[in-house]
SEGUMAR-629442 format. One line per field, with one value per residue: residue in three letters; x, y, z of N, C-alpha, C in turn; residue number from 1. Coordinates in steps of 0.001 Angstrom, whole numbers, padded with zeros to 6 digits. Layout:
BEGIN
type	(Ala,...)
n_u	(X,...)
n_v	(Y,...)
n_w	(Z,...)
ca_u	(X,...)
ca_v	(Y,...)
ca_w	(Z,...)
c_u	(X,...)
c_v	(Y,...)
c_w	(Z,...)
seq	(NUM,...)
! end
This chain:
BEGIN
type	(Unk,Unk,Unk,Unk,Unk,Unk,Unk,Unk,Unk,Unk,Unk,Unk,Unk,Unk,Unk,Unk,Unk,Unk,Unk,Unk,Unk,Unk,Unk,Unk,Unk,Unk,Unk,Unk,Unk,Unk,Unk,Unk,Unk,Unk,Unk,Unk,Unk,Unk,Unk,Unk,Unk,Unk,Unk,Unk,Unk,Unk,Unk,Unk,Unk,Unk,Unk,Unk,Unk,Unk,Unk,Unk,Unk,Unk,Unk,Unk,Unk,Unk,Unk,Unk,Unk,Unk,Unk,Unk,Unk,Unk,Unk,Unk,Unk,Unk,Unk,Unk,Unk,Unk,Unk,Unk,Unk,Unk,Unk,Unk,Unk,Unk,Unk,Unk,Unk,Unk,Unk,Unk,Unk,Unk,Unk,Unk,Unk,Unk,Unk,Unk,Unk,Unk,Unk,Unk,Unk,Unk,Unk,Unk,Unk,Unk,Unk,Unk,Unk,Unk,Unk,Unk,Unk,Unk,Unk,Unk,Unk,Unk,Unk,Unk,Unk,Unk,Unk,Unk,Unk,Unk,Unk,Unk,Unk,Unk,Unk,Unk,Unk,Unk,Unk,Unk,Unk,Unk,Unk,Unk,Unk,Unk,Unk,Unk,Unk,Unk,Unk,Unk,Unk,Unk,Unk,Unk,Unk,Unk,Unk,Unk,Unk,Unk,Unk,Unk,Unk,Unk,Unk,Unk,Unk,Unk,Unk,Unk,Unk,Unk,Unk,Unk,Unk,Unk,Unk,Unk,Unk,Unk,Unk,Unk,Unk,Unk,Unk,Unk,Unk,Unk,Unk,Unk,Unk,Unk,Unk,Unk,Unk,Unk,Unk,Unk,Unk,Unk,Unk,Unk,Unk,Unk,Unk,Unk,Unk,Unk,Unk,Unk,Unk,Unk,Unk,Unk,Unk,Unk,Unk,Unk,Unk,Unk,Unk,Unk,Unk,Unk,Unk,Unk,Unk,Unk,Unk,Unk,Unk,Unk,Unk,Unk,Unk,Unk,Unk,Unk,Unk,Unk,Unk,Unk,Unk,Unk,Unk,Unk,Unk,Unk,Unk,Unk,Unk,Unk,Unk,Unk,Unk,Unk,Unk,Unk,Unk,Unk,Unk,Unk,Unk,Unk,Unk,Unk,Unk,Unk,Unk,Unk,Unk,Unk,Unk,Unk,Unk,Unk,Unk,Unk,Unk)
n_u	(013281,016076,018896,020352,023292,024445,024434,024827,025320,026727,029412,031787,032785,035376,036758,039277,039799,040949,041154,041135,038923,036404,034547,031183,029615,026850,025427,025545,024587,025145,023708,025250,029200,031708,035402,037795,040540,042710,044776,046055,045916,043872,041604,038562,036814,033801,032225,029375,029402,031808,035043,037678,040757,042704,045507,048113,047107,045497,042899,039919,037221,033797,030316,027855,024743,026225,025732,027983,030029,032447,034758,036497,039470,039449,041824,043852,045213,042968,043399,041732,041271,038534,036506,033093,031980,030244,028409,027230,028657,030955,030705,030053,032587,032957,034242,034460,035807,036209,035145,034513,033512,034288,035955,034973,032860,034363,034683,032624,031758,033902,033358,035216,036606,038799,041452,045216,047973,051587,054486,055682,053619,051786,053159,052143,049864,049829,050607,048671,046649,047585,047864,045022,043870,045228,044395,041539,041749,042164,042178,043107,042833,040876,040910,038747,038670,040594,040587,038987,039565,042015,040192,039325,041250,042096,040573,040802,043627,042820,041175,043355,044958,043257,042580,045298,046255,048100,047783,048028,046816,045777,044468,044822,044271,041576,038553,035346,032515,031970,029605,027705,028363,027692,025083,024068,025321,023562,021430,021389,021529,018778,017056,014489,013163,011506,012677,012367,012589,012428,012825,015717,016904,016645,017246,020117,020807,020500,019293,016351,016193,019474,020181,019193,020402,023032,022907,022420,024564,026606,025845,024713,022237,018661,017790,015281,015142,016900,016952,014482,015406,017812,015860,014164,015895,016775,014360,014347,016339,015209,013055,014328,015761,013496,012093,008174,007034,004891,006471,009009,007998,007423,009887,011214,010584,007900,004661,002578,001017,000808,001772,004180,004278,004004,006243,007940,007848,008157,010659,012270,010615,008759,006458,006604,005421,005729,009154,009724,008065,010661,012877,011464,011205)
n_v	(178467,179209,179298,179200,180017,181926,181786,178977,179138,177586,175970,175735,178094,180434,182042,184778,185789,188719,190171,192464,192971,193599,190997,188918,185633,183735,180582,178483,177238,175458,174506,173816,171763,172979,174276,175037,177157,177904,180261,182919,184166,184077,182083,180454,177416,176186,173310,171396,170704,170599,172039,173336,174271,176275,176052,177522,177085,175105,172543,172632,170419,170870,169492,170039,171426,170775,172427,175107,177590,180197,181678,184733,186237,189690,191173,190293,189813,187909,185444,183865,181382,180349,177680,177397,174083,172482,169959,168271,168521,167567,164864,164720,164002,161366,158178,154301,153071,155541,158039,161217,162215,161125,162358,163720,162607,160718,162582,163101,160773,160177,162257,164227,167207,168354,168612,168542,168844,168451,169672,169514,168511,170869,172129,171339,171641,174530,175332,174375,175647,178144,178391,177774,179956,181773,180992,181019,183986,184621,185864,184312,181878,179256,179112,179076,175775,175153,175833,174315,172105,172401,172512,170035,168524,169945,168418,165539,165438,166304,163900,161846,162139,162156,159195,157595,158510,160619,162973,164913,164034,166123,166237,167601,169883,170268,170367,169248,167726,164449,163253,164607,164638,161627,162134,163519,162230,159860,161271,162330,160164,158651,159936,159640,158342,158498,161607,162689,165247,163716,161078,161039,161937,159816,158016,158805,158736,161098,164151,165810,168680,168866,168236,169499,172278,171734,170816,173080,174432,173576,173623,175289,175480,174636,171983,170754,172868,172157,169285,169415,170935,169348,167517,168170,169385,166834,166107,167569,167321,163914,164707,166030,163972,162555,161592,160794,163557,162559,160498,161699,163121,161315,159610,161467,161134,163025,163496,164355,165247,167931,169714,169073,170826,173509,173662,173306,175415,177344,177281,176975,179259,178300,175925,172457,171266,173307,173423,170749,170836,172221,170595,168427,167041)
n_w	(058167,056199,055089,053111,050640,048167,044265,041878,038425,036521,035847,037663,040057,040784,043447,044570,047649,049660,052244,055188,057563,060284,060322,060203,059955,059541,060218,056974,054315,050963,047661,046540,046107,047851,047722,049954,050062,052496,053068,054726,057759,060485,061349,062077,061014,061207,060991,060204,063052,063810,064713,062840,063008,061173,059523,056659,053342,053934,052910,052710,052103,051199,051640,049036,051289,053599,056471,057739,059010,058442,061557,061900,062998,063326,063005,061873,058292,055844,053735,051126,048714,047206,046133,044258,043049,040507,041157,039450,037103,037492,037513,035218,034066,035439,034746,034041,036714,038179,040018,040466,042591,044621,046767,048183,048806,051098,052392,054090,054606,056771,058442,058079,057343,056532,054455,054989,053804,053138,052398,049929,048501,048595,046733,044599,044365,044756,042262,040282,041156,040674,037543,036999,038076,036124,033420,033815,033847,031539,027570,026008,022962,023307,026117,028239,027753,028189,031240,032287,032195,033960,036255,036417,036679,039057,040748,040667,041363,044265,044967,044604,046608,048963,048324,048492,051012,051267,052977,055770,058889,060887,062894,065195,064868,065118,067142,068406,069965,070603,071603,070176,067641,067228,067014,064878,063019,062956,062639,060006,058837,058988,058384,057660,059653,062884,064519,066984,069748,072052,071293,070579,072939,074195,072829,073143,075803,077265,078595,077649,077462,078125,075653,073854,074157,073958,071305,070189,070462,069560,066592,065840,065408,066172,067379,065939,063745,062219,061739,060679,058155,056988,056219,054101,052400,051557,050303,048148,046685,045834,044497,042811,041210,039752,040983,042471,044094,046197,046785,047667,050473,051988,051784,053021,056176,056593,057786,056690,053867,053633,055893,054762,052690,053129,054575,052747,050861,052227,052849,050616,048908,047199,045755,046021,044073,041557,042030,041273,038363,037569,036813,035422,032323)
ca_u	(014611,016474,019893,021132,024035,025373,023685,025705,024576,027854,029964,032346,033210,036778,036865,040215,039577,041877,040820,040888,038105,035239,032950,030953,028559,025702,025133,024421,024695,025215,023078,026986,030158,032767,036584,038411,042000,043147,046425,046501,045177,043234,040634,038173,035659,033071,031521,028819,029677,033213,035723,038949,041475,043100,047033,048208,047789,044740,041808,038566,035872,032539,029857,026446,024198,026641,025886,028819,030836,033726,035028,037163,039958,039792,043306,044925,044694,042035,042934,041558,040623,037399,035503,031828,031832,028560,028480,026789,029744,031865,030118,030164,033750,033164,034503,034923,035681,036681,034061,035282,033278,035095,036904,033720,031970,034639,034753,030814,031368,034117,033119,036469,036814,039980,042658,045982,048969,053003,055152,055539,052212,051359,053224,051612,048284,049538,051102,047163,045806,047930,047192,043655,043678,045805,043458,040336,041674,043257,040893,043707,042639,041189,041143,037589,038573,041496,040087,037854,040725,042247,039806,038806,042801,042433,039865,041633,044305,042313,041028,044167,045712,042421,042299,046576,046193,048449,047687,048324,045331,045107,042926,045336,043531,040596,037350,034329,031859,032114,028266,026995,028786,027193,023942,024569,025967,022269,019841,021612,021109,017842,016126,012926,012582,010982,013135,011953,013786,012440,013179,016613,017148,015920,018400,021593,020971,021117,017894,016289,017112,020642,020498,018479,020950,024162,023139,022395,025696,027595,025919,024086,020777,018271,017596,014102,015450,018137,016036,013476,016421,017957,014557,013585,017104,017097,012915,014305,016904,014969,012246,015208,016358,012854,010766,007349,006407,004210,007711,009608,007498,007050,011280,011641,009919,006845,004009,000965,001387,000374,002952,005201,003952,004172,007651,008904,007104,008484,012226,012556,009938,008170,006050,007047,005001,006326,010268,009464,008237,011969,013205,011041,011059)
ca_v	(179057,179521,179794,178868,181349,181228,180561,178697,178509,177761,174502,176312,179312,180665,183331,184862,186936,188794,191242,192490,193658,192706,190854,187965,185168,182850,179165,178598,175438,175290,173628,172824,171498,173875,174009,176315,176948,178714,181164,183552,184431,183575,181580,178699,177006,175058,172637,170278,170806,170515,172906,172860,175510,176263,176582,178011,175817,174023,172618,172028,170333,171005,169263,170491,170926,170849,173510,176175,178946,180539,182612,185455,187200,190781,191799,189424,189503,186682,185372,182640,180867,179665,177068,177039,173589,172144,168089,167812,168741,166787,163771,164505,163611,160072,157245,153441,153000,156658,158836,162329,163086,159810,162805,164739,161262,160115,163489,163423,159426,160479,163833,165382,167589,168636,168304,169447,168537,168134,170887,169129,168302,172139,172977,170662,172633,175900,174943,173901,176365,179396,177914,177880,181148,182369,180476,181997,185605,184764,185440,183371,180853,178127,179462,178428,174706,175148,176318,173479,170693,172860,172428,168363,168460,169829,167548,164408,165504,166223,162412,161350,162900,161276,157686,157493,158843,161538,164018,165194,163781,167127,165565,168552,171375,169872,170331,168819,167283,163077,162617,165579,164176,160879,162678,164367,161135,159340,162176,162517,158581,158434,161152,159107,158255,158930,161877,163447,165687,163259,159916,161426,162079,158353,157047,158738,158638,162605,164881,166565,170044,169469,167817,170724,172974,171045,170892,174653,175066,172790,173356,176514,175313,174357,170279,170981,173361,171145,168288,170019,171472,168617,166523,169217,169225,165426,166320,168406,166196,163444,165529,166520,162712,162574,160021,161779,164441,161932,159573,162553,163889,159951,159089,162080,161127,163696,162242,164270,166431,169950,169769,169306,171521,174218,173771,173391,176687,178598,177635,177773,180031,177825,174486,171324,171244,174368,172857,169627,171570,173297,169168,167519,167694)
ca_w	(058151,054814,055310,051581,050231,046793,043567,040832,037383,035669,036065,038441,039852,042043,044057,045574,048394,050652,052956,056937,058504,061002,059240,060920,058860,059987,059493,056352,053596,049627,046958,045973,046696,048020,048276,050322,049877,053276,052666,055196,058517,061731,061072,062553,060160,061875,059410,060422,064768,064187,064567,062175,063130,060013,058756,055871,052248,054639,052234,053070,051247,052212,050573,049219,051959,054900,057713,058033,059011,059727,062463,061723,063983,062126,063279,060840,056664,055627,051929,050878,047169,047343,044372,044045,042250,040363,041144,037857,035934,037982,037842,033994,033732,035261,033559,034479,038110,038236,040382,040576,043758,046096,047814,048778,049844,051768,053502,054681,055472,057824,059058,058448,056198,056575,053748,055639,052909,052908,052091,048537,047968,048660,045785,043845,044763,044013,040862,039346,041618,039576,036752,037050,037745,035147,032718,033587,033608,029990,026789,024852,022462,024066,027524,028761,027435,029257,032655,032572,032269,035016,037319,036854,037371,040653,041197,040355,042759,045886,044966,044468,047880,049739,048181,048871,052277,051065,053392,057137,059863,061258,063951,066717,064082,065428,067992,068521,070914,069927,071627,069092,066264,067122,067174,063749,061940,063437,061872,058390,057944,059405,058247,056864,060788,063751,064769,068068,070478,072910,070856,070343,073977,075003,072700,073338,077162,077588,078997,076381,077728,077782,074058,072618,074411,073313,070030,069294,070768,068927,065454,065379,065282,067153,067035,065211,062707,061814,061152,058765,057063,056057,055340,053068,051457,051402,049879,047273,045920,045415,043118,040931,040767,039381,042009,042950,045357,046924,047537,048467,051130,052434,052928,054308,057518,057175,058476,055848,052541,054145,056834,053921,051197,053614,055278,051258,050447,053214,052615,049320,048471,045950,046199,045528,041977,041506,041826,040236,036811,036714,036490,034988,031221)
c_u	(015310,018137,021057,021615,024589,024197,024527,025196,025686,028808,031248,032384,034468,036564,038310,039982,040536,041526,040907,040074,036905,033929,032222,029985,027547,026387,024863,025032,024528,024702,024464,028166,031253,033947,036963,039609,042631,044535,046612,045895,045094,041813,040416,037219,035212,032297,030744,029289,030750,034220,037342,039475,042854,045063,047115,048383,046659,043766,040714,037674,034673,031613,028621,025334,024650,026729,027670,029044,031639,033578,036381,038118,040472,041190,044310,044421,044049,042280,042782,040832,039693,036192,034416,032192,030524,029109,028220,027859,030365,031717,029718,031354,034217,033296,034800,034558,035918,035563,034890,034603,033401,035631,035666,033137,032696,035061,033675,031169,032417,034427,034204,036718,037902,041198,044203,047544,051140,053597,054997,054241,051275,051753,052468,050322,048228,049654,049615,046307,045898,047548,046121,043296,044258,045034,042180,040317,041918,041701,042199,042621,042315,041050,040012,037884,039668,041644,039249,038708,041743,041739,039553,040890,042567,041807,040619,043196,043821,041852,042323,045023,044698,042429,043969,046417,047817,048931,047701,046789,045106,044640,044111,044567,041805,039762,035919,033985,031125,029918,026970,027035,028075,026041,023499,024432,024323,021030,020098,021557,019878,016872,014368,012772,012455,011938,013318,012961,013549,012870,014708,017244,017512,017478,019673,021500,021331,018982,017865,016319,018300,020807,020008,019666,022699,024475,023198,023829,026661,027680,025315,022921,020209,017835,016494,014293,015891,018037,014974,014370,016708,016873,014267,014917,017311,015557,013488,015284,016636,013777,013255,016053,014858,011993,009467,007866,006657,005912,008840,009252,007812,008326,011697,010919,008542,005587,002349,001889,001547,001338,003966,005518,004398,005573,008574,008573,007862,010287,012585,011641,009180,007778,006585,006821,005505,008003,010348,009516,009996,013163,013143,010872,009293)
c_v	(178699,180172,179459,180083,180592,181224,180354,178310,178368,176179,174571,177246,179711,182221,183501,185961,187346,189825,191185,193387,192741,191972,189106,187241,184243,181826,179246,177292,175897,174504,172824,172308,172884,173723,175438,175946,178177,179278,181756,184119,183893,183025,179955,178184,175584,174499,171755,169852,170310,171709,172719,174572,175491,176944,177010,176929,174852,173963,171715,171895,170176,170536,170005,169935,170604,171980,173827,177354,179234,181864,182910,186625,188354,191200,191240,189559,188133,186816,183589,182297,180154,179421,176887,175457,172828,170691,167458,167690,167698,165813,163577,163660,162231,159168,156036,153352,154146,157554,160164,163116,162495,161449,163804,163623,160862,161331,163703,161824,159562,161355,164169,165592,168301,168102,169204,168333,168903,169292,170398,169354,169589,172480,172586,171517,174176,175656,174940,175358,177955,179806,178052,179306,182074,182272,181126,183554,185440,184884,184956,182310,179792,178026,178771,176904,174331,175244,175018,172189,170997,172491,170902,168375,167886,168973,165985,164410,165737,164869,161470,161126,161811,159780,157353,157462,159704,162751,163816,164885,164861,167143,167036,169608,171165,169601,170141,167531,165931,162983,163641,164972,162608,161040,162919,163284,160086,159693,162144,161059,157750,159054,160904,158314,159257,159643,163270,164140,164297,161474,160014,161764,160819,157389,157095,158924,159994,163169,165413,167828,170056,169070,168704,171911,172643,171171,172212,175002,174527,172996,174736,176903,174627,173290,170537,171437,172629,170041,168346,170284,170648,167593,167114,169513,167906,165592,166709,167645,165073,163453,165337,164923,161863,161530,161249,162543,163542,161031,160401,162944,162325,159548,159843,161898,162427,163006,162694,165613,168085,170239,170143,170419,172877,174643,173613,174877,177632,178013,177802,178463,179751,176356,173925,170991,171682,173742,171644,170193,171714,171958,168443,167592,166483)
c_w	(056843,054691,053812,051351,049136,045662,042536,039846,036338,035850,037323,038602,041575,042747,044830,046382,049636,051229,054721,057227,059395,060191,060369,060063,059582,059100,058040,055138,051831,048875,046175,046297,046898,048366,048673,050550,051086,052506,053853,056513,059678,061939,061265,061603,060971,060467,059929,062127,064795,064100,063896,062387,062186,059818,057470,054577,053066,053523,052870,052077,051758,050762,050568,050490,053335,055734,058324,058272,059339,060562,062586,062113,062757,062363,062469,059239,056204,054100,052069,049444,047775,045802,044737,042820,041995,040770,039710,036758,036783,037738,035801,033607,034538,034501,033728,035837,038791,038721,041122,042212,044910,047158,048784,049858,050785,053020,054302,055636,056596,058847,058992,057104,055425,055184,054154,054862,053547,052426,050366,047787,047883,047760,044758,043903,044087,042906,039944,040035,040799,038609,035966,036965,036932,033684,032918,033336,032105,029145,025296,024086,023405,026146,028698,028858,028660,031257,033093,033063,033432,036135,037485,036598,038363,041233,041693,041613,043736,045813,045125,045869,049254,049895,048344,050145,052247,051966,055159,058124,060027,062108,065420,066225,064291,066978,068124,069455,070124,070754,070176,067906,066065,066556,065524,062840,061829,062812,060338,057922,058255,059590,057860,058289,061635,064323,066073,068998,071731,072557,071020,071490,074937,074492,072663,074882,078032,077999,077935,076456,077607,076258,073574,073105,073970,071840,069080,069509,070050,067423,064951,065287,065852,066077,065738,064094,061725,061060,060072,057988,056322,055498,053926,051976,050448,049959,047911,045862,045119,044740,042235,040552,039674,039965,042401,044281,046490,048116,048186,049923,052276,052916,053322,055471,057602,057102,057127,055010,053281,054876,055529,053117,052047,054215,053951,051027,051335,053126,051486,048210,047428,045955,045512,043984,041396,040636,040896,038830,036025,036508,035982,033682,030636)
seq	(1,2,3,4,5,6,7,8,9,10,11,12,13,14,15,16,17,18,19,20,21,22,23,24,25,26,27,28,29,30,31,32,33,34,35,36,37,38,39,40,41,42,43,44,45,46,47,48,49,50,51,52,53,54,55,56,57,58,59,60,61,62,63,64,65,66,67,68,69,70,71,72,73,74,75,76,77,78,79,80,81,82,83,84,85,86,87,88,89,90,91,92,93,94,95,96,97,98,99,100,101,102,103,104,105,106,107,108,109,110,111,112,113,114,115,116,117,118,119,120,121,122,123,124,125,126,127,128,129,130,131,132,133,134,135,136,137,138,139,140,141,142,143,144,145,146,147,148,149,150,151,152,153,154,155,156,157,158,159,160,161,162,163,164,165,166,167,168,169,170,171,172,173,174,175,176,177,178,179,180,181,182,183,184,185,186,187,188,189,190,191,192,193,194,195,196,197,198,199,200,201,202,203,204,205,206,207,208,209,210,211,212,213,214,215,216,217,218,219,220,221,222,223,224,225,226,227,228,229,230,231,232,233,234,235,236,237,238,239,240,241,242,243,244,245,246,247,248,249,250,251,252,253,254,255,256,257,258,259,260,261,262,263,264,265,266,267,268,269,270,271,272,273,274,275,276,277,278,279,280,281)
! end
């Protein structure tokens, strides 16, 4: 299963989109970080088997690699700014004790991804957010240089908003099933183990019919899927950090090469050697 959308070959990229009609999307996960800047509408975004039911001026950061989607009541106008951002660039403009992607990490370490801001602090948002986009439409002097210092701005303020504690809990704009999320928080830090539906059953004290049935319902995907997905995510990552194959294939929990080579091949359409090459200089 291959549910990657997007491809970004640029250091950012914004999208403003406003439209009403029926449209509906699948699961599906980003090789990048994403912000979404709600504005207008009726809209739920499940992110990782949680449900955040969204106000106006709501931001969500979703990181590379986190299973999403939203769900869209067509009877209402849906606008929303939405950043493809690379990590790479981001992680360019570290400096000191200064890590430009604390607000991403500390949104994965405590599953909420919710940024739900202050009347003030909203203007503060649009204000860079205008900005930004006034800057990329411009072919002034300077404009690209400008767009760029724009966006590790906005950055710097969604860090800023996070590491303060800035911003509104949110936790009423919020739904999800606490034994799932246990479940969830268990596989993504223990992915180079033994991760059976029936190990996984034993040790949260649930049958493994209702846990395989819980979990498709909660996340979209069935337990099994879910678990190759992110191994093979986790697989792919640590090629392009440049450790072998061999050690890739090994902390992700697969147990022999072929298994592997095959379940890499069939999601992202190209073996492991293959990917490695387009890394390795």
């Amino acid at each position: 299963m291959n549910n990657k959308k997007g491809y970004l070959n640029r250091d950012f990229q914004l999208f403003h989109l406003k439209d009403k009609k029926s449209q509906s999307f699948e699961f599906h996960y980003h090789d990048f970080n994403k912000i979404i800047i709600f504005i207008s509408g009726k809209v739920t975004y499940l992110i990782e088997g949680k449900a955040y039911y969204l106000k106006p001026w709501d931001i969500l950061l979703v990181n590379n690699h986190d299973v999403h989607k939203p769900i869209i009541d067509p009877s209402e106008t849906y606008e929303r700014i939405i950043i493809w951002a690379n990590s790479d660039f981001i992680e360019e403009h570290n400096y000191e004790n200064c890590n430009l992607s604390t607000c991403f990490k500390l949104a994965r370490e405590k599953s909420f991804n919710l940024v739900r801001l202050e009347s003030k602090l909203q203007e503060n948002i649009k204000f860079i957010i205008n900005s930004l986009e006034n800057s990329l439409s411009s072919e002034e002097f300077g404009s690209k240089l400008l767009s760029n210092s724009l966006f590790i701005q906005l950055i710097i303020y969604l860090n800023r908003v996070h590491l303060s504690h800035k911003y509104l809990g949110g936790k009423e704009a919020l739904e999800y099933d606490r034994q799932i999320e246990k479940i969830l928080k268990y596989i993504n830090s223990n992915l180079g183990e033994e991760l059976s539906i029936e190990n996984l059953a034993q040790r949260f004290y649930m049958s493994k019919y209702y846990l395989m049935h819980k979990f498709k319902e909660e996340t979209g995907y069935t337990l099994h899927n879910y678990v190759m997905q992110k191994r093979l995510l986790m697989s792919k990552d640590i090629i392009k950090s440049g450790e072998t194959i061999t050690a890739a294939y090994e902390q992700c929990g697969f147990n022999d090469y072929s298994c592997f080579f095959r379940a890499f091949k069939k999601m992202f359409n190209k073996s492991p050697r293959e990917f490695a090459k387009e890394y390795i200089i």
